[in-house]
SERO-4910 file (N, C-alpha, C, O; in steps of 0.05 Angstrom, whole numbers):
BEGIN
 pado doro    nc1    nc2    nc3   cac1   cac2   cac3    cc1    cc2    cc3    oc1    oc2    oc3
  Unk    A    848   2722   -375    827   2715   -356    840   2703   -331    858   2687   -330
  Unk    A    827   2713   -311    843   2706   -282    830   2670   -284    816   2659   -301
  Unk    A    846   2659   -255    842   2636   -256    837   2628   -215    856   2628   -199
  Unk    A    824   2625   -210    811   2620   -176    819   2598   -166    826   2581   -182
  Unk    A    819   2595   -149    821   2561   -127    803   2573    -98    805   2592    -82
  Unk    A    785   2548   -103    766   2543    -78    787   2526    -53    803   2508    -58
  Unk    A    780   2537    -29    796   2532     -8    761   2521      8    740   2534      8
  Unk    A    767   2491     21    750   2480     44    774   2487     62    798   2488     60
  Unk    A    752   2491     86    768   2489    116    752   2464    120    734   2451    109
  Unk    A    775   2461    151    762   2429    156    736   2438    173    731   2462    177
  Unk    A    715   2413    187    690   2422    183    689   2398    210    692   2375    203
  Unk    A    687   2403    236    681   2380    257    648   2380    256    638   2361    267
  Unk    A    636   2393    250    606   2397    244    591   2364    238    573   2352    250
  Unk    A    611   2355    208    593   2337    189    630   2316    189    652   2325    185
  Unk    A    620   2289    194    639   2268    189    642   2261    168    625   2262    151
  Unk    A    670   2251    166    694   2252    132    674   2236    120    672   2244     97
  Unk    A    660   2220    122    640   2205     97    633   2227     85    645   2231     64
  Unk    A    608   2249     93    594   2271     91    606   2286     71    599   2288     48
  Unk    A    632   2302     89    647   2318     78    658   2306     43    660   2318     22
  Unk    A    662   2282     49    673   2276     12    657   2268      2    666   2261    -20
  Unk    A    625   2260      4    607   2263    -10    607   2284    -20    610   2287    -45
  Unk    A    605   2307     -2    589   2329    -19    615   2341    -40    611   2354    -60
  Unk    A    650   2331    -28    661   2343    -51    662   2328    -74    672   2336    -94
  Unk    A    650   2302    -71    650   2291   -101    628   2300   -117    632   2301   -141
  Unk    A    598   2309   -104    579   2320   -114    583   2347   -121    577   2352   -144
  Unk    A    590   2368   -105    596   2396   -112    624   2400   -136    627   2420   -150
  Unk    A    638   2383   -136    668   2387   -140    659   2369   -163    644   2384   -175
  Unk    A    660   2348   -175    662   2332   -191    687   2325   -202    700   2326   -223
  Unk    A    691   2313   -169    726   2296   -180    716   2271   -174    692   2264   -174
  Unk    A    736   2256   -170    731   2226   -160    742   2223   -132    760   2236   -123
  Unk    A    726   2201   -120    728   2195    -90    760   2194    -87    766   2205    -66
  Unk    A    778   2187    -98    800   2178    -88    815   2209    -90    832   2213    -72
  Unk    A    811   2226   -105    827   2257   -103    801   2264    -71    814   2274    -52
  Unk    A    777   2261    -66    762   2274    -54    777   2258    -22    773   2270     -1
  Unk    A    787   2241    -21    795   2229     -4    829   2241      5    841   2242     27
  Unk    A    833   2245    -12    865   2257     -9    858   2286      5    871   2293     24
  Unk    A    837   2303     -6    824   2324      4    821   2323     37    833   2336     54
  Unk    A    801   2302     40    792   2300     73    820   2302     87    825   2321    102
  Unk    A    840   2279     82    865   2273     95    885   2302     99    897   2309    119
  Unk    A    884   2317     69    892   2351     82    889   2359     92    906   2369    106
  Unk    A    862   2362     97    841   2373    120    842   2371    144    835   2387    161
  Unk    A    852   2351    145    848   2335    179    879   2343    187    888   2342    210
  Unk    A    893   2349    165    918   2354    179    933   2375    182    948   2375    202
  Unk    A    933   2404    161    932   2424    155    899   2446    162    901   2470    169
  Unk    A    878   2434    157    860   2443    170    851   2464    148    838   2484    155
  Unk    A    857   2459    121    850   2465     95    854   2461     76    878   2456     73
  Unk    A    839   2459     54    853   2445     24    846   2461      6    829   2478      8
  Unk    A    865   2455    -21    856   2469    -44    839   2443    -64    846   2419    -68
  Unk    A    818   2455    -72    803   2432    -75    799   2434    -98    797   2413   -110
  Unk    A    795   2464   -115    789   2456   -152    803   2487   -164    812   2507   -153
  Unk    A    801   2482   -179    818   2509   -194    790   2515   -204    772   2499   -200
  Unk    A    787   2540   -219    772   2547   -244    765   2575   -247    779   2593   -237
  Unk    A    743   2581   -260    735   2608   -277    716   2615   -233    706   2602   -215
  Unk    A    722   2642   -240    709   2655   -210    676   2648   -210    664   2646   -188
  Unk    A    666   2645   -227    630   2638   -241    632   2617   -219    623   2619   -196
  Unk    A    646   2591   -232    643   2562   -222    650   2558   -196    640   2541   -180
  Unk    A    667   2574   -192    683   2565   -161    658   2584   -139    655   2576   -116
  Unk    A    650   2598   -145    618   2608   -130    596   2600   -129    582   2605   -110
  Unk    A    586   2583   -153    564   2562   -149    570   2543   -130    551   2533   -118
  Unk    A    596   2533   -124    605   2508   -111    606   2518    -85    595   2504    -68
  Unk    A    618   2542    -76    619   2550    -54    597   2552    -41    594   2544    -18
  Unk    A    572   2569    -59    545   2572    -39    537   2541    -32    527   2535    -10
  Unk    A    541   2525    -48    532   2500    -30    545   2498    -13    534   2503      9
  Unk    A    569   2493    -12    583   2485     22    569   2503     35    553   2495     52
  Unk    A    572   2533     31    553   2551     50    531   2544     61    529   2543     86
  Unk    A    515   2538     46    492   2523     56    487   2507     82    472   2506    101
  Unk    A    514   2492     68    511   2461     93    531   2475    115    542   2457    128
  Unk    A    537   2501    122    549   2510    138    576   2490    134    577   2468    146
  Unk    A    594   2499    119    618   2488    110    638   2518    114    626   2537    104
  Unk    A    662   2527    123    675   2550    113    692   2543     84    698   2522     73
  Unk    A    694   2570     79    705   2561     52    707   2593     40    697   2614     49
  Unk    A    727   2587     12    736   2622     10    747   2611    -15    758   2589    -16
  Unk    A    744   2628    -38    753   2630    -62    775   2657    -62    776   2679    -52
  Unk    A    788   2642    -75    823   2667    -76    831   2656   -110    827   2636   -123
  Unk    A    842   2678   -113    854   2689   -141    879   2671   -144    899   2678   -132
  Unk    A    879   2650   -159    901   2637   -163    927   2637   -179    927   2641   -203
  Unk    A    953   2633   -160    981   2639   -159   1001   2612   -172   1016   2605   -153
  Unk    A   1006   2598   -192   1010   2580   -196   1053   2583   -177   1073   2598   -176
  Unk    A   1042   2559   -168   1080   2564   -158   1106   2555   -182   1103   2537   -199
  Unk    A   1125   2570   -178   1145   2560   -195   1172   2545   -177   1197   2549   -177
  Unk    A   1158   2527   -163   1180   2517   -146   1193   2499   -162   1217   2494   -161
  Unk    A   1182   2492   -174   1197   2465   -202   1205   2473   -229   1206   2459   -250
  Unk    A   1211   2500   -224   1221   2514   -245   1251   2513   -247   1262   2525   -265
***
């Protein structure tokens, strides 16, 4: 079974409070990973935000959609740099 990662772009739309609200609500991590998130964001200008089954990572996406968020699910590549 394949395995996905949801990608946020950063979002000047809605301010970093906003934005890690909704990934603690959509995402169901905790504020302090959801916070490490914003800080990618703001600096790279995208993050990888949850791994999972393609089902889950599309429920989560149409919400950001919603709130006019970009965002893109891709087929996940685990790296072997610490191999």
């Amino acid at each position: 079974m394949k395995t996905y990662s949801f990608i946020l772009y950063k979002n000047v739309e809605h301010n970093n409070d906003f934005i890690m609200a909704c990934i603690i609500k959509f995402c169901k991590i905790d504020s302090f990973a959801a916070e490490q998130c914003i800080l990618i964001m703001n600096n790279a200008n995208k993050c990888f935000i949850k791994i999972g089954s393609k089902n889950e990572l599309c429920l989560i996406k149409h919400k950001f959609d919603k709130l006019n968020f970009k965002s893109k699910i891709k087929e996940y590549v685990p790296s072997n740099v610490h191999e």
